[in-house]
C-alpha positions in Angstrom: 8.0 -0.4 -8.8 10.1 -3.3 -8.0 13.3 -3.5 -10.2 12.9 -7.5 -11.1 10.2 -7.5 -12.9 8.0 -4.2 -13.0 5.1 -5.1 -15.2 4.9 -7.9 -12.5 4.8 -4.9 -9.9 2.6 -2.5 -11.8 -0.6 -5.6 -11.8 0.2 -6.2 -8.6 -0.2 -2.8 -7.1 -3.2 -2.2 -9.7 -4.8 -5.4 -8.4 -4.3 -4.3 -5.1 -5.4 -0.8 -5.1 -8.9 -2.3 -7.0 -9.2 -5.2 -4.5 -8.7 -2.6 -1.5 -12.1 -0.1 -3.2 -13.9 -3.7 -3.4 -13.2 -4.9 0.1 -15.2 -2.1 1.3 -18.4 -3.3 -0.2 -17.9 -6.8 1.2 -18.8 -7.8 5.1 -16.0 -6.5 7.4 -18.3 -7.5 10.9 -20.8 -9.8 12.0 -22.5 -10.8 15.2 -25.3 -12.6 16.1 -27.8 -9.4 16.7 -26.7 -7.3 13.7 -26.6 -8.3 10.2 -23.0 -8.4 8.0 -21.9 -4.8 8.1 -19.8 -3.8 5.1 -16.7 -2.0 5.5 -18.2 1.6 4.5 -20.3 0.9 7.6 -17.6 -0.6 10.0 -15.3 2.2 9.4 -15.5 6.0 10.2 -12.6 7.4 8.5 -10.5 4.6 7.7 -12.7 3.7 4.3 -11.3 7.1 2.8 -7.9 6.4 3.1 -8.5 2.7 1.8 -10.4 4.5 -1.3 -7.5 7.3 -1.6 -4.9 3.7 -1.4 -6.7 2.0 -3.9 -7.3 4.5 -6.7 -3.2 6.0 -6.4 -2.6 2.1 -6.5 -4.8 1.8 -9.7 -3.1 5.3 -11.0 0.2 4.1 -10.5 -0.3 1.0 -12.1 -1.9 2.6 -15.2 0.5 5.1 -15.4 3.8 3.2 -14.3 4.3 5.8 -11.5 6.1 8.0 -13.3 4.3 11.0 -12.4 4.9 13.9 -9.6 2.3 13.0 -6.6 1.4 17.3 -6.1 5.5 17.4 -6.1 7.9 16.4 -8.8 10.2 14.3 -6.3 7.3 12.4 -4.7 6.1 9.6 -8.1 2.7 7.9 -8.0 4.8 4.9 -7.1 6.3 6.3 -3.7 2.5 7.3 -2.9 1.3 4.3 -3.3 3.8 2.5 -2.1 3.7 4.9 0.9 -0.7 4.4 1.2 -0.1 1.0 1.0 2.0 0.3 4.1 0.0 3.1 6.2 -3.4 1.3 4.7 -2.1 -2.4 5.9 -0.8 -1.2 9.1 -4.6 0.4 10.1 -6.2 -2.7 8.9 -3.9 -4.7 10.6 -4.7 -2.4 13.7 -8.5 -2.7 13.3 -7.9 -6.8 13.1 -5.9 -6.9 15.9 -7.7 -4.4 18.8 -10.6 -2.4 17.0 -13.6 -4.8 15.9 -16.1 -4.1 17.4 -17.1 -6.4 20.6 -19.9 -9.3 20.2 -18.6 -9.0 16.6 -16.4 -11.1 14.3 -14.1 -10.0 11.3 -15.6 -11.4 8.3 -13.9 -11.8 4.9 -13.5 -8.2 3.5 -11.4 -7.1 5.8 -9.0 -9.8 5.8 -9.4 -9.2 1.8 -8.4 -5.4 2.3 -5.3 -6.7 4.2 -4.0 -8.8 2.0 -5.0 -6.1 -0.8 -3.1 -3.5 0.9 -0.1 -5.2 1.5 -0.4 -6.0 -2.4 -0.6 -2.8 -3.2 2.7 -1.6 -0.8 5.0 -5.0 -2.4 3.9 -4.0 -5.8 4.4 -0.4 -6.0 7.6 -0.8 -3.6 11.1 0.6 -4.8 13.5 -2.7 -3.5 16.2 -1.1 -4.8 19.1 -0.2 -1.4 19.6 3.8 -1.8 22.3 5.1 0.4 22.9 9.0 1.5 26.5 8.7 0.9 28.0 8.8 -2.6 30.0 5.4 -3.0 33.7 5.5 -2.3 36.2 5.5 -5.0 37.5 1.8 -5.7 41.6 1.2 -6.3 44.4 3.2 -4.3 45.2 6.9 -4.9 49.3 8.0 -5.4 50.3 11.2 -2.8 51.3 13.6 -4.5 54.6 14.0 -3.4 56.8 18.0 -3.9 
């Protein structure tokens, strides 16, 4: 979770993760022939991996991410964090390029955007990692013989 304030992060990914489940049951397409399909309708795979998001979102919130993801280096918080982005990208995707022609995107998929990029700030480590092990501050003597 973010380092600043991560009770702030925790409700934010939690809010997230349950506004990307509910953004599925809202209208993603309409057109003028068809009635307002929802997003479990729109979608053919995508809606699982929006669910999967949302309820690691929700478990990481509860939980504060502090638990292995099926391996003790990988928490609930990199998962989510990880679901999140992949989730807003594919949304993002279907915005941009997949809906479906004579159609228009309707307001739960913009929610499911907006709820998945909640879910990847919110569950997101900020903190700068780096490979290398930080050099040694001050000068060293030589040892002289």
């Amino acid at each position: 979770m973010t380092t600043i304030n991560p009770k702030l992060g925790r409700l934010l990914a939690g809010a997230g993760g349950a506004l990307l489940i509910a953004s599925l049951f809202l209208p993603w397409a309409d057109s003028a022939d068809a009635p307002a399909r929802s997003g479990w309708e729109v979608l053919s795979a995508t809606d699982v991996l929006l669910v999967v998001a949302g309820l690691v979102a929700v478990a990481a919130a509860i939980t504060g991410g502090r638990f292995g993801f099926f391996r003790p280096d990988v928490s609930l918080n990199g998962t989510a964090d990880m679901l999140g982005v992949v989730s807003a990208i594919v949304v993002g995707w279907w915005l941009l390029f997949d809906v479906p022609s004579a159609a228009s995107a309707q307001a739960g998929s913009y929610l499911a955007l907006v709820a998945a990029l909640a879910v990847a700030s919110g569950a997101g480590d900020f903190r700068v990692r780096s490979l290398f092990p930080p050099m040694e501050t001050g000068t060293r003597r030589a040892v002289s013989d």
